[in-house]
C-alpha positions, 0 to 999 in steps of 0.5 A: 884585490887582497881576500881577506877573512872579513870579505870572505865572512861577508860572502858567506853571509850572503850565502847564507842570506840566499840559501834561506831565500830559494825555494829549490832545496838543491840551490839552497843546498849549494849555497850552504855548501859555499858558505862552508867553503867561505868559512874555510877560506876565511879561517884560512885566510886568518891563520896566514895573517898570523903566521905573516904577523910571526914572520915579521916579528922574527928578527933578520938572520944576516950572513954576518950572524950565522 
């Protein structure tokens, strides 16, 4: 299973969702903890899209053309 940065916004949500939820400041702390670390995941997981999205637009290097 891929993650991607939808699925990851999506856990954070319901992070978010939990955090709003619980009645103990500790477990709602938590949970906006991991909604941060979704978040960082999820900017993370975009900016290697883009950088995969780069690398398949490069042209191939062959040894003919070096």
């Amino acid at each position: 299973m891929a993650i991607t940065a939808h699925s990851c916004r999506a856990n954070a949500e319901d992070c978010a969702r939990q955090a709003r939820l619980s009645v103990h400041p500790h477990a709602s702390a938590a949970y906006q903890e991991l909604v941060r670390a979704w978040l960082v995941l999820a900017d993370t997981a975009e900016q290697l899209t883009k950088l995969r999205r780069v690398e398949r637009a490069k042209p191939a290097i062959t040894a003919k053309a070096a």
